[in-house]
C-alpha positions, 0 to 999 in steps of 0.5 A: 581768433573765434567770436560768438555770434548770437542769434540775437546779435545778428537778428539786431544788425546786418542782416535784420532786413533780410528775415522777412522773404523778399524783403530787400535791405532797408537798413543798409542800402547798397554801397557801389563804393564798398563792393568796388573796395571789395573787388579792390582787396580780391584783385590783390589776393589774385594778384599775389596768386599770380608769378610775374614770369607766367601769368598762371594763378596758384589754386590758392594761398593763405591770409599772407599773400606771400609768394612762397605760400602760393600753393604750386599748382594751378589748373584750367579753371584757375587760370580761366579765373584770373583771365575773366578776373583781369578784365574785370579789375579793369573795368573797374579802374584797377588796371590800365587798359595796357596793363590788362592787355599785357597780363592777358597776353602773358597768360595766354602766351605761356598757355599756348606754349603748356603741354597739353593733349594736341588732338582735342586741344585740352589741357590737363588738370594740374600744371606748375605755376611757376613754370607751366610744366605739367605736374607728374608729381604732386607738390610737397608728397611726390604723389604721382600725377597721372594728366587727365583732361577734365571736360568742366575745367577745360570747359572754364578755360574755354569760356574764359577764353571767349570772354577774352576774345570778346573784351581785349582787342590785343589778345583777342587773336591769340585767345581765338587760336587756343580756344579754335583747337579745343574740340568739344566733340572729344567729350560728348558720347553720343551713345553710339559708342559698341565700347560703351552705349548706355547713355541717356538718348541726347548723348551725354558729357564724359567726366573726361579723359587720361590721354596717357596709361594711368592707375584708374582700373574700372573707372575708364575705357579705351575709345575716341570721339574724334578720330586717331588714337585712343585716350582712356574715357571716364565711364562716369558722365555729367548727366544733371542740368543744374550743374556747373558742368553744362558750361561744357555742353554751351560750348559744344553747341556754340561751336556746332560740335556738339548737337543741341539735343544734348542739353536735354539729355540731362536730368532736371530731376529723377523720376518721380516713380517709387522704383527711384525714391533713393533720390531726395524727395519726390518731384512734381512736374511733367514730360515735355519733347524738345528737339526730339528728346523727352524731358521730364520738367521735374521740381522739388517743393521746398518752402512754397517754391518748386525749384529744379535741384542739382546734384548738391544744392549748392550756388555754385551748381545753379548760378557759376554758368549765369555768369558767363551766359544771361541765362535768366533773359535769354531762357525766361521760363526756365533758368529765368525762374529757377534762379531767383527761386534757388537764390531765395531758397538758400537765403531763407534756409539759412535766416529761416530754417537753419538760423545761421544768421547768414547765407550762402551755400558753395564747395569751398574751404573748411573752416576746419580744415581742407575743402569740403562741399556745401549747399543746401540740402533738400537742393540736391539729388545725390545719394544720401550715405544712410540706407533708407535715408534717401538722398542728401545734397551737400549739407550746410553745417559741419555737422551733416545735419540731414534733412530728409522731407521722405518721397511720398507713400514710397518711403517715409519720412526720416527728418522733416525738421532737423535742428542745425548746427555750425553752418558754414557760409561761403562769401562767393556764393553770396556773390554770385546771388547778387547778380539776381538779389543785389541788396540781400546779398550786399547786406548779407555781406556785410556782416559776414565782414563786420560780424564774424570779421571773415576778412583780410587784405585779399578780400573775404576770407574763403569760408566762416562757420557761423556759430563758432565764428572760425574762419578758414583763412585763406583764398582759392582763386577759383572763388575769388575768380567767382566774386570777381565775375559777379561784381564785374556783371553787377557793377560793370553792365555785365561786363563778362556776359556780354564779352562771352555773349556775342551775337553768334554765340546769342544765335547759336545757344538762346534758340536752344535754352530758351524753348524750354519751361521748366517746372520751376515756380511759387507753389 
């Protein structure tokens, strides 16, 4: 079913409170009792993910719910999900005390049993997750699937883990002993490596390694950071801070593995410099020296703020690690001012800018089919596919509407205002925006319930284009792990953070995140 959504419609309704840039939600107040409901409905999704037998979470099903639609994989990362996911529907009631522990226990039982690579305690990418085998073919093709251990989905499992640790007395024992083998050191590449060197000083993340012969000629090398045999290394490093990805590099430092200056290595953004203005636009900012390394605090100007970028411009890249980590208070200066900024800058791009009505810009489903990255544009610093063009983050429209502000006197300016099309909105990532603006993010919410009807028994549908009101109607657990920990953090008194946050893990990360100022402000 397809409804049309008028601008006039939503401007009259939900979402009216919310035209007005900073504006909280007048007309409809936060309701604790409907997000609780919400929670409710996205706990069940979860729930029918998840086979009795194993605990593992399938990546996804659709609006059935049924068991035989689950999609017969799982990953690191979902099942780190459902971990985080279970402590949070028991806080709110959903679950008894023992029947979280018992669920916990399940999990971590058959996670402790799965095969993974023994050196560096990391698992692979997909597994079965009816039986926790790890998958050589892929399910329905046959496709061969070569293991490869991600350092950002393990880099999930492992906070989950702590979180674990921190939360439930019963399985905190085993959470401990499979999070204690997982060397963080086996992905950081110091630079130091005759093999491959070319790294920023600080040392970088590998995207992660094949632990066994595979089919990826060109994109790996043959070395070790830890000793003993050799795995096949990605060439390819995680290299930008507004990422998901630097959840791997909290762990590293957490655990001393990895060396503090490695968080600096990363860029806030490119060079302002013309010899780099294939990146999105030109960044104002400074150079700063922390922990020996230099940084250039770079920012981005959109709409009267200056907002460090990510690689895509999506909520997932800013704020997934800010559920975990109480980044906003422990580094003020810099995440506590980007965050409220790039949540901002999302809202006003799509009530403002683009006039989709909504809000709320993440990698998820399409609602045309399969997955596809979204996020806003002018917040993301990746390579754009147009010679001339610039850069383009990951466009907030079906129809990659580009926007393109040029990079100073380097190269001009091909689409300063461009007219947008068939937006694309995310449920999770106005959960996530909630932890740092409640009342917008509930009221935008809302209508994304009520007027484009974008839900089910699970709980919000995964993604809703906005002006053809199509719905991709089904859920990945990843995302509704997401909406879980964002509810948990709002309702719960931040619940997940502070189970992850523990005094040694305040002790070893705050002094490192907290020097820092980015370049990040009202203009």
């Amino acid at each position: 079913m397809t409804a049309r959504i008028t601008r006039r419609t939503v401007l009259l309704g939900t979402t009216a409170a919310l035209v007005v840039p900073g504006a909280a939600s007048a007309a409809r107040g936060f309701d604790r009792e409907r997000v609780r409901g919400w929670a409710r409905d996205t706990w069940r999704s979860l729930v029918a993910m998840t086979p009795a037998s194993t605990g593992l979470p399938a990546d996804n099903i659709p609006e059935s719910l049924a068991p035989a639609d689950r999609s017969g994989y799982t990953s690191p990362t979902n099942i780190g999900g459902y971990l985080w996911s279970t402590v949070v529907a028991r806080e709110l009631g959903f679950i008894s005390k023992d029947e979280a522990s018992a669920r916990l226990v399940r999990t971590l039982t058959t996670l402790d049993r799965m095969e993974h690579h023994v050196p560096s305690g990391m698992y692979f990418n997909w597994y079965d997750e009816e039986t926790g085998e790890a998958l050589r073919a892929w399910p329905g093709t046959g496709a061969v699937v070569h293991p490869f251990c991600s350092s950002v989905d393990n880099g999930w499992l492992g906070a989950a883990l702590l979180v674990v640790a921190g939360a439930d007395r019963a399985a905190a024992g085993l959470a401990r002993r499979i999070f204690a083998r997982m060397r963080w050191d086996s992905f950081y590449n110091p630079g130091d490596d005759p093999a491959h060197p070319a790294v920023r000083p600080g040392g970088l993340i590998h995207g992660g390694f094949f632990p066994f012969d595979h089919d990826r000629p060109g994109g790996v090398y043959q070395g070790t950071h830890i000793g003993g045999d050799p795995v096949w290394l990605t060439t390819h490093h995680y290299d930008t801070t507004v990422s998901e990805t630097r959840i791997t590099s909290y762990l590293g430092i957490i655990t001393g593995q990895v060396p503090a200056k490695q968080y600096f290595a990363m860029w806030r953004t490119f060079p302002a410099s013309c010899d780099w203005s294939w990146h999105e636009m030109q960044p104002v900012g400074e150079n700063r020296t922390y922990y020996g390394i230099e940084v250039f605090e770079g920012a981005y100007t959109y709409r009267g703020m200056r907002i460090v970028p990510g690689w895509g411009g999506s909520m997932f890249e800013e704020l997934m690690p800010d559920v975990f980590v109480p980044e906003a208070r422990w580094a003020p200066r810099s995440w506590g001012r980007n965050h409220p900024l790039h949540v901002r800058a999302q809202r006003e791009h799509g009530l403002l800018e683009a006039k989709y009505g909504f809000w709320g810009f993440s990698p998820s489903s399409n609602p045309a089919g399969g997955y596809r990255e979204y996020g806003v544009d002018a917040l993301g610093m990746g390579p754009g596919n147009e010679p001339g063009n610039g850069a383009n983050g990951y466009f907030s429209d079906q129809e990659m509407t580009n926007y393109d502000a040029g990079f100073g006197t380097c190269r001009p300016a091909t689409a300063p205002t461009p007219s947008y099309g068939d937006g694309v909105v995310t449920p999770h990532a106005a959960f996530l925006a909630m932890m740092h603006e409640r009342d917008e993010a509930y009221a935008n919410l809302l209508g994304i319930e009520r007027d484009l009807r974008a839900y089910g028994r699970g709980g919000f549908f995964d993604a809703v284009a906005v002006r053809s009101g199509t719905v991709a109607r089904r859920y990945l657990s990843l995302d509704q792990a997401m909406v879980m920990g964002a509810i948990g953090n709002v309702l719960c008194r931040d619940v997940v953070r502070r189970a992850f946050s523990t005094p040694a893990v305040e002790r070893a990360l705050r002094p490192v995140i907290g020097v820092e100022e980015f370049g990040a402000s009202r203009v």
